[in-house]
C-alpha positions in Angstrom: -12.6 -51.8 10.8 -11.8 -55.6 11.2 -11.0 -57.3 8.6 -13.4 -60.0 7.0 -12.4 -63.6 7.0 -11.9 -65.3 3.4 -13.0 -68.6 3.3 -13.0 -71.2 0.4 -14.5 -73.8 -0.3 -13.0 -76.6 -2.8 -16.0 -78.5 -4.8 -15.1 -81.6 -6.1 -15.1 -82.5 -10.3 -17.6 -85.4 -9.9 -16.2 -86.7 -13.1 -12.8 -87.2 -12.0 -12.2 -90.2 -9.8 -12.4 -90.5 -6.5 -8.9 -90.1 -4.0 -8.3 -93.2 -1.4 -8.9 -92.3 1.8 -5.1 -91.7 4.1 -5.5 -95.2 5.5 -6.2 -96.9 2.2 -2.4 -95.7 0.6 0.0 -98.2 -0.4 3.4 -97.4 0.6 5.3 -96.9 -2.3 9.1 -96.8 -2.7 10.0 -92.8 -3.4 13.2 -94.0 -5.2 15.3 -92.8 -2.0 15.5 -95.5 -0.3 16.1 -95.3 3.7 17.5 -91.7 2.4 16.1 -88.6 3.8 13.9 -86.7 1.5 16.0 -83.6 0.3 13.1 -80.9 1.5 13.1 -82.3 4.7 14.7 -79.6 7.4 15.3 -80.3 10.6 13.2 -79.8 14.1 16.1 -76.8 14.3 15.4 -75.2 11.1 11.7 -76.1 11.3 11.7 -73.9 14.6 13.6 -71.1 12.6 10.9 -70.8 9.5 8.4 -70.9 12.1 9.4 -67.7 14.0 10.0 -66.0 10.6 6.7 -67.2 9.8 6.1 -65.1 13.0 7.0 -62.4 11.7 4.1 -61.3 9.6 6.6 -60.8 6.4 4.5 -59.3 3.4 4.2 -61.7 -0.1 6.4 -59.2 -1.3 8.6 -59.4 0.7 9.1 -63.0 0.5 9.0 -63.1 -2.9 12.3 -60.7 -2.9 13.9 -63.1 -0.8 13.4 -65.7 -3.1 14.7 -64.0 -6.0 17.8 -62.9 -3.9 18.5 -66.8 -2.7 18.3 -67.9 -6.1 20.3 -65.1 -7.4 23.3 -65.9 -4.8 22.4 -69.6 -5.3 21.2 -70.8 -2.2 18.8 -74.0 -2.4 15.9 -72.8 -0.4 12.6 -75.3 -0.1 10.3 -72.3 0.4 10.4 -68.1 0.4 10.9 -68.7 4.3 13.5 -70.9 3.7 15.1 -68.3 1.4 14.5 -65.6 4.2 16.3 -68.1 6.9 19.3 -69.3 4.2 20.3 -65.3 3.6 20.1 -64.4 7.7 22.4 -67.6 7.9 24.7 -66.5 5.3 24.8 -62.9 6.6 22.6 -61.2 4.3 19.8 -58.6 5.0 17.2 -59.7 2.4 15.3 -56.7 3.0 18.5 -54.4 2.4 18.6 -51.1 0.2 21.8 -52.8 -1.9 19.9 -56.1 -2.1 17.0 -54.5 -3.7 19.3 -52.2 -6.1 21.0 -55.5 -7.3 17.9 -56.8 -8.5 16.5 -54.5 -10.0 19.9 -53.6 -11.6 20.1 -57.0 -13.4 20.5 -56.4 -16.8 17.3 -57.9 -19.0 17.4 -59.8 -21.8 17.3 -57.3 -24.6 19.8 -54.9 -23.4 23.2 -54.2 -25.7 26.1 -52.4 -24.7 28.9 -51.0 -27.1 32.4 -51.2 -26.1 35.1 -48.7 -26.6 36.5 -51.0 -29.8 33.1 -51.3 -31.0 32.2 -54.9 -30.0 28.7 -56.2 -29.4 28.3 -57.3 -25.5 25.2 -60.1 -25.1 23.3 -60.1 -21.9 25.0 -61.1 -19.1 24.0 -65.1 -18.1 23.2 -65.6 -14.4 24.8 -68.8 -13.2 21.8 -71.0 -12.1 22.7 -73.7 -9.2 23.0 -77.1 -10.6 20.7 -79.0 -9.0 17.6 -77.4 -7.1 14.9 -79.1 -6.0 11.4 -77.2 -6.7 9.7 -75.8 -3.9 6.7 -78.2 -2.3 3.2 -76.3 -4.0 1.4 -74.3 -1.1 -2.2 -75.8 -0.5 -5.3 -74.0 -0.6 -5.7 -73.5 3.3 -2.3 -72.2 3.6 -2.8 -69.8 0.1 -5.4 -68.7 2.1 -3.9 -68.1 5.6 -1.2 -65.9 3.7 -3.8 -63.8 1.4 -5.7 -63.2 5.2 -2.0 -62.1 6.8 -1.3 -59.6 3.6 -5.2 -58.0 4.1 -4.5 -57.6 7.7 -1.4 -56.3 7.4 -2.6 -54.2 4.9 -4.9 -52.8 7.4 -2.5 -52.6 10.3 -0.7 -50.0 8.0 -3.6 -48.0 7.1 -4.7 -47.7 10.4 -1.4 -46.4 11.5 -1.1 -44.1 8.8 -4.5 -42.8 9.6 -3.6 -42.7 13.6 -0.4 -40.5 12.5 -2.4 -38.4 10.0 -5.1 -37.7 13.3 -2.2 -37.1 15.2 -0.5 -34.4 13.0 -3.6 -33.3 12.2 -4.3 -32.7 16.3 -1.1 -31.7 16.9 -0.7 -28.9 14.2 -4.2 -27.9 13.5 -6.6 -28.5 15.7 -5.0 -27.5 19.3 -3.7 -24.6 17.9 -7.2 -23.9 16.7 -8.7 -24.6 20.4 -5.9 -22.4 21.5 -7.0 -19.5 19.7 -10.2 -20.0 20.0 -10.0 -20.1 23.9 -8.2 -16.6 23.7 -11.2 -15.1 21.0 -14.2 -16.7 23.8 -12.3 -16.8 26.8 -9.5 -14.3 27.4 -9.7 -11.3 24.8 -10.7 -8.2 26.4 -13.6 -6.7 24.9 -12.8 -3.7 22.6 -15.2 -0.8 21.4 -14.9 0.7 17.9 -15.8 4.2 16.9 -16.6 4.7 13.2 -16.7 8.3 11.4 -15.9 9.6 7.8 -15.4 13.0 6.5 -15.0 14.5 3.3 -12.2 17.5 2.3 -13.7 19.9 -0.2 -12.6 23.1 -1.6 -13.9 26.7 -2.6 -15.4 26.9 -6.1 -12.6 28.0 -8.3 -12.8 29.8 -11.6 -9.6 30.9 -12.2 -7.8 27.5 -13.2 -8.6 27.4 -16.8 -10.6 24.8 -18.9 -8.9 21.8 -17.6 -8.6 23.3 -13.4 -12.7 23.7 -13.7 -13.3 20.4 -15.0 -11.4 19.2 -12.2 -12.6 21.5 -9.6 -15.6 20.2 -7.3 -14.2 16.7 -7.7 -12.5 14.0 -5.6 -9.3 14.4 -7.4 -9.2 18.1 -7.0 -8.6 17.3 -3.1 -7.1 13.6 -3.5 -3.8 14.7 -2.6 -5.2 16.8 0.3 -6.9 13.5 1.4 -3.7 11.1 1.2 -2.0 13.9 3.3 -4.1 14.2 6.2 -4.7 9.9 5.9 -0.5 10.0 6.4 -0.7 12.4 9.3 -3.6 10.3 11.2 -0.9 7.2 11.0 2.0 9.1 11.3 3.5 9.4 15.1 3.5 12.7 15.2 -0.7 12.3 15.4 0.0 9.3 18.1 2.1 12.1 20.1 -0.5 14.4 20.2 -3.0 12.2 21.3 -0.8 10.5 24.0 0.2 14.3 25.5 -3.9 15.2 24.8 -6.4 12.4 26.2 -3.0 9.8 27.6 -3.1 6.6 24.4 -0.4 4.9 26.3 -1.9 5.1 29.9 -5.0 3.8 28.4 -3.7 0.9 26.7 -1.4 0.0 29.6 -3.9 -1.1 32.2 -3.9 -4.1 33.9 -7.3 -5.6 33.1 -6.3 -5.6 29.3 -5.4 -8.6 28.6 -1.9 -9.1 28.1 -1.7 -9.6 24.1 -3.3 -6.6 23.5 -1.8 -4.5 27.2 1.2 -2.1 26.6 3.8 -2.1 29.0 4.4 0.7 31.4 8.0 0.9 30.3 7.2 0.5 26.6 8.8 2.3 23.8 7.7 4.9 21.1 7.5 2.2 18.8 5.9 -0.5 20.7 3.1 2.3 21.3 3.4 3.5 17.6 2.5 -0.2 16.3 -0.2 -0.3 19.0 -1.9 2.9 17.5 -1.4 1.5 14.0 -3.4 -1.7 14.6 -5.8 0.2 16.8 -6.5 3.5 14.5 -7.8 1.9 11.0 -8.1 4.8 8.2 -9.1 4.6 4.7 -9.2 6.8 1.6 -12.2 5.6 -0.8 -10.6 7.6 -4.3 -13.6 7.3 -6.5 -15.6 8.6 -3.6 -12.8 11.0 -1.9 -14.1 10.0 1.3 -11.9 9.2 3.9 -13.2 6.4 7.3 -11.9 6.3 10.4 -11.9 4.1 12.9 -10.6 4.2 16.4 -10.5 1.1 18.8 -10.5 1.7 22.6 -11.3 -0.5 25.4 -13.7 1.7 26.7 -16.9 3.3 24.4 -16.6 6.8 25.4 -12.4 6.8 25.2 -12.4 5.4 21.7 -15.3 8.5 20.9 -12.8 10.8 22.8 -9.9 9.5 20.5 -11.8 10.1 17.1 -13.2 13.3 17.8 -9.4 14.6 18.8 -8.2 12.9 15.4 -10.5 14.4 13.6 -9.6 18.1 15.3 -5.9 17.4 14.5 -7.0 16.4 10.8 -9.5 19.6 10.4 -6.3 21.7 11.5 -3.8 19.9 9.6 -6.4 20.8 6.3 -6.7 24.2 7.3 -2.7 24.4 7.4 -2.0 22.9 3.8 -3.3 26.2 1.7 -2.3 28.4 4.3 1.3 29.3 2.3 0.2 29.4 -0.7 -2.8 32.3 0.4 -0.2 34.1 2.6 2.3 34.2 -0.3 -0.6 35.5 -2.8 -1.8 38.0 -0.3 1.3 39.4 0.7 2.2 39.4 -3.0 -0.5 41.8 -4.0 0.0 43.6 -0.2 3.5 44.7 -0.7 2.3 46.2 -4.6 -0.4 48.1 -2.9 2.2 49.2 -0.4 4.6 50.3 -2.9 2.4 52.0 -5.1 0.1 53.9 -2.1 3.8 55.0 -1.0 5.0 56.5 -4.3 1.5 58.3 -4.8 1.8 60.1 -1.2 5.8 60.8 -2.7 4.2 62.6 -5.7 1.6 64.9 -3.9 4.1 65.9 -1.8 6.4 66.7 -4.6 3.7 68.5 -6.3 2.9 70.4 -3.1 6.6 71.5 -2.2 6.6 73.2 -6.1 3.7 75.1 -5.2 4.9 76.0 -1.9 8.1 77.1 -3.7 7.4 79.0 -7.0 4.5 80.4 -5.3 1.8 79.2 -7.7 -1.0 77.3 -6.8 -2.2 76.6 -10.5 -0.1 77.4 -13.2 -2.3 76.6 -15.8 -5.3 78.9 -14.2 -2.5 81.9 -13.8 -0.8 81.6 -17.5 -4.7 81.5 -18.7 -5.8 84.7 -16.7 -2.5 86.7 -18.2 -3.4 86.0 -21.5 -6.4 86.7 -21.2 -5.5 89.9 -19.8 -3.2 90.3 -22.9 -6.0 89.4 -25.1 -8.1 92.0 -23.9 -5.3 94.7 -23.5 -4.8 93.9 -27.3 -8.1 94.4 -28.4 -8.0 97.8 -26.6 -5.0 98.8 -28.2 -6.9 97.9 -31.9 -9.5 99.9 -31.1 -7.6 102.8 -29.6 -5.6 102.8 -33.3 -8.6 103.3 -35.0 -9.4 106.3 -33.3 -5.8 107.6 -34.1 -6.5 107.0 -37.9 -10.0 108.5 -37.4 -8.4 111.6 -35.9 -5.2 111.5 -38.3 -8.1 111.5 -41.2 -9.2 115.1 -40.5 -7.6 118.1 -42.2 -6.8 119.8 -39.6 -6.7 116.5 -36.2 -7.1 118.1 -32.8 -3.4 117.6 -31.8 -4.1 116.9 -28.1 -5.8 114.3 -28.7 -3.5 112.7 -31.3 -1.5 112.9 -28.6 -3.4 111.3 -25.6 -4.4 108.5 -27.9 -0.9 107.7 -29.2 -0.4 107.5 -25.4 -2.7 105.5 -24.9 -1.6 102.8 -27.4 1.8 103.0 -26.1 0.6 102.5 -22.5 -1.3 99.7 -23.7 1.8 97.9 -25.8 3.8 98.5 -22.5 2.0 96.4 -21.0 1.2 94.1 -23.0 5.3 93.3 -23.1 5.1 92.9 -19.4 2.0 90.8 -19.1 4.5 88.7 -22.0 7.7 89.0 -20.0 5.8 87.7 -17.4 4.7 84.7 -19.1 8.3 83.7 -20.3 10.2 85.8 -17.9 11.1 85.6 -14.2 9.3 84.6 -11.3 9.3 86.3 -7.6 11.7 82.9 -6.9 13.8 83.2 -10.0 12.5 80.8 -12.2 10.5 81.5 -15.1 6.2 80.9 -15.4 7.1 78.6 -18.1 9.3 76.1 -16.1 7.5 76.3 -13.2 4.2 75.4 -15.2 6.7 72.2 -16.9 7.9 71.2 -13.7 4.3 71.0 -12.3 2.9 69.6 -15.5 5.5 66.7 -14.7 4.7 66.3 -10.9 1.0 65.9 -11.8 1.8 63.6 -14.4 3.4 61.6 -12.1 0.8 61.7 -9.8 -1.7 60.7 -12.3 0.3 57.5 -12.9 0.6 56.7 -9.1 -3.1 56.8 -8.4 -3.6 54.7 -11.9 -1.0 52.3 -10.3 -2.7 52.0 -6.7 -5.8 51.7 -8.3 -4.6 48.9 -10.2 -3.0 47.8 -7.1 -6.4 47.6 -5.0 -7.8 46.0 -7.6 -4.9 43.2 -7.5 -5.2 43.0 -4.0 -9.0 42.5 -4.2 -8.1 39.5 -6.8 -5.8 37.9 -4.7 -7.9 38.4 -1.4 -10.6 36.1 -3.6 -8.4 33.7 -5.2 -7.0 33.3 -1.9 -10.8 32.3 -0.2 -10.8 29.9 -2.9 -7.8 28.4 -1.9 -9.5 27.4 1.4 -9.9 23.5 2.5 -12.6 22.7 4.0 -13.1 19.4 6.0 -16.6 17.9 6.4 -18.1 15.4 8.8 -20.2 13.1 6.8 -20.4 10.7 9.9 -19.6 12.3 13.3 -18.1 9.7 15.6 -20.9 7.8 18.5 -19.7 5.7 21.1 -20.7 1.9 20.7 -23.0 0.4 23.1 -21.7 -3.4 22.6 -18.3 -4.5 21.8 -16.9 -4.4 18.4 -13.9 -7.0 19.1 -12.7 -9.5 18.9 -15.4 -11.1 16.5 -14.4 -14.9 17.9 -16.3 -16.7 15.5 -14.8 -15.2 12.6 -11.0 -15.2 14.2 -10.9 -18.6 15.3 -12.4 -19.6 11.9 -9.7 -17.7 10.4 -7.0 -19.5 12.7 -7.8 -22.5 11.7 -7.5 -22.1 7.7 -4.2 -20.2 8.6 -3.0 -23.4 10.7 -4.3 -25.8 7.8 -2.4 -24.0 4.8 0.8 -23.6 6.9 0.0 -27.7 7.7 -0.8 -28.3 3.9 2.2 -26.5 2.8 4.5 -28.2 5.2 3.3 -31.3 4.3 3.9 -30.9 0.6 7.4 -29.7 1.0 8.0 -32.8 3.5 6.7 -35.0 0.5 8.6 -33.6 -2.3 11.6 -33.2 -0.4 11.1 -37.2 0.8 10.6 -38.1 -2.9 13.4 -36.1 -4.2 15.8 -38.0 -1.9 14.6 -41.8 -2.0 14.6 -40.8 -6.4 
């Protein structure tokens, strides 16, 4: 943009009276006589003002040197001659010190209190004795210097805009074509495979009020969920897969480009970061879903990689509830055991105590002897009757007084043995009595261990269920498809991205350059 010329144009007061042409002036005596005039400079100096004239100094600038000259009390015609005086003398008009100096001149108002109390008045500034006022500028030169302060006004915007284009080139926009020449040009085009599944669990019952409110939501498996998500990223996943479809050997061919190539000789963790940025997962907790997605450079690899994750995820699930149903199972298992073993102890017991006393029932054996007593009894009540019927007679048949009182003693006989029998010895020893106690006990016994292992089974049964509730089950909401078009690198969106990243880091810089710069000139 060049700048516009100013032009002026002086109208003349048609009232006031008119000047004499050049030719038409007296001379006059100047009161000098054949003196020169004191604001005459010589060709010398003349030649000196005119190359500081040169210069292009602002009115600012010139206007500082002034009040410097005057200050050190230097007779200067004009703010060039003050510029060409202080060079002369030594002094950098334009210096840091000068400047301070000025603007440390105490004003007219300002007080100071000394250390006895006294009232300072503002320092005087010695003013040179005789100065001769500078000659007026005219309007054409007025103007010539209001044109040089525009133009070098523009000069320095137009540098400051060339070295805000350059910086702006420099540390935006090249690094921007840079990146954007890798997104278009050089990034090897990478396939994404996207699948989610879901981890449920069995129905459960058994966990109280709060366990079934719970149970058949996402938070009853959230923690199985975060598990498997950890073991997909963890390296022990990235080992599988390397020893199961080769991760590294797929990554580390040589028409991958070479930001996104691993190295033949590379390192568990160079290949572990590799695997990070190129296996995404995500666990959606108010959904309980968790997405995967697998990056390869070819469509049917990255399908291969995602359907092994989501084996080694589906195994890993079936492995986090397999403790706790082993340790309920072979809970209720060793019970069983236990009581089936002690049940088999007690019909053996009860069998050896048959074996020995020689009694298969002693209940059905001490019932048949008294019932034999019983009826021998009632025989022997009827046979004494007939002994008083035949003791009633005057004259009883003796014989048979006798053969009845026989009969009656036969009959108490045995009823004493049938007795003795019942409370007395057995063919082993040991009376009827104890051996019918001992066998009560053993069949008591084995009473209570087939209560027990029927308590046992049932147990058992429980714990086989709660168990099969226990079970995780992980379901494929979206089973992984190979791609038919690249997913990456999305080089719109990337080089967009670039270039905001390059203009904050630029903004930022810039601000801290700024702050810092006005934090040291303060």
């Amino acid at each position: 943009m060049q700048p516009k010329a100013i032009r002026f144009r002086i109208r003349r007061d048609p009232s006031a009276p008119a000047r004499p042409a050049p030719e038409a002036e007296t001379e006059e005596d100047d009161g000098f006589g054949d003196a020169p005039f004191p604001t005459t400079l010589s060709p010398a100096e003349d030649a000196e003002i005119a190359s500081i004239r040169a210069e292009g100094l602002s009115g600012h600038q010139l206007r500082t040197a002034a009040r410097i000259a005057q200050r050190r009390g230097f007779r200067s015609t004009s703010e060039f001659d003050a510029v060409r005086l202080l060079r002369k003398a030594g002094i950098d008009p334009f210096a840091r010190a000068e400047l301070v100096g000025i603007a440390g001149q105490p004003g007219a108002a300002a007080q100071a209190t000394g250390e006895q109390g006294e009232t300072h008045l503002p320092r005087v500034v010695p003013q040179p004795s005789a100065q001769v006022p500078a000659a007026p500028m005219g309007e054409g030169e007025r103007a010539r210097e209001i044109l040089k302060m525009q133009r070098e006004i523009v000069r320095r915007r137009r540098r400051a805009l060339r070295a805000l284009i350059f910086r702006l080139a420099a540390f935006i926009v090249l690094p921007t074509v840079i990146a954007g020449y890798y997104f278009f040009a050089l990034a090897t085009p990478l396939y994404a495979t996207r699948s989610e599944f879901l981890i449920q669990q069995a129905d459960s019952k058994a966990g109280g009020a709060f366990g079934g409110l719970l149970s058949g939501t996402q938070f009853a498996t959230s923690q199985d969920s975060i598990t498997v998500q950890s073991f997909l990223q963890s390296r022990d996943a990235m080992g599988r897969l390397d020893a199961d479809l080769g991760f590294k050997a797929h990554f580390s061919q040589d028409w991958i480009d070479p930001i996104q190539r691993l190295g033949p000789d590379a390192s568990n963790e160079e290949a572990y970061k590799l695997y990070r940025r190129n296996v995404r997962i995500g666990f959606d907790p108010t959904e309980g879903i968790v997405k995967l997605e697998v990056i390869a450079a070819d469509p049917q690899t990255s399908q291969n990689f995602s359907e092994a994750l989501i084996g080694y995820a589906e195994e890993r699930v079936d492995n986090l509830s397999l403790r706790l149903r082993e340790d309920q199972m072979q809970g209720a298992r060793e019970v069983y055991e236990d009581a089936e073993g002690k049940l088999l102890e007690a019909q053996r017991r009860v069998q050896t105590l048959q074996e020995q006393l020689g009694v298969f029932d002693p209940r059905s054996e001490s019932g048949a002897v008294l019932s034999q007593i019983a009826t021998l009894e009632l025989q022997a009540q009827e046979k004494r009757l007939q002994l008083e019927q035949l003791l009633d007679n005057a004259r009883p048949n003796q014989a048979r007084v006798e053969g009845v009182r026989g009969d009656i003693s036969r009959i108490e006989t045995m009823v004493s043995d049938l007795r003795a029998q019942l409370t007395g010895t057995t063919r082993d020893g040991g009376s009827l009595a104890a051996v019918t106690g001992e066998m009560r006990i053993a069949e008591h016994d084995l009473e209570t261990r087939q209560m027990m292992l029927s308590q046992a089974l049932q147990q058992l049964e429980l714990a086989r269920i709660e168990a099969n509730r226990q079970v995780r089950y992980l379901s494929t909401g979206v089973r992984p498809i190979a791609p038919d078009e690249p997913t990456y690198p999305r080089s719109f969106e990337n080089t967009a991205l670039a270039f905001l990243i390059f203009a904050g880091i630029y903004l930022m810089l810039s601000l801290t350059v700024s702050i810092l710069r006005e934090q040291v000139s303060a």
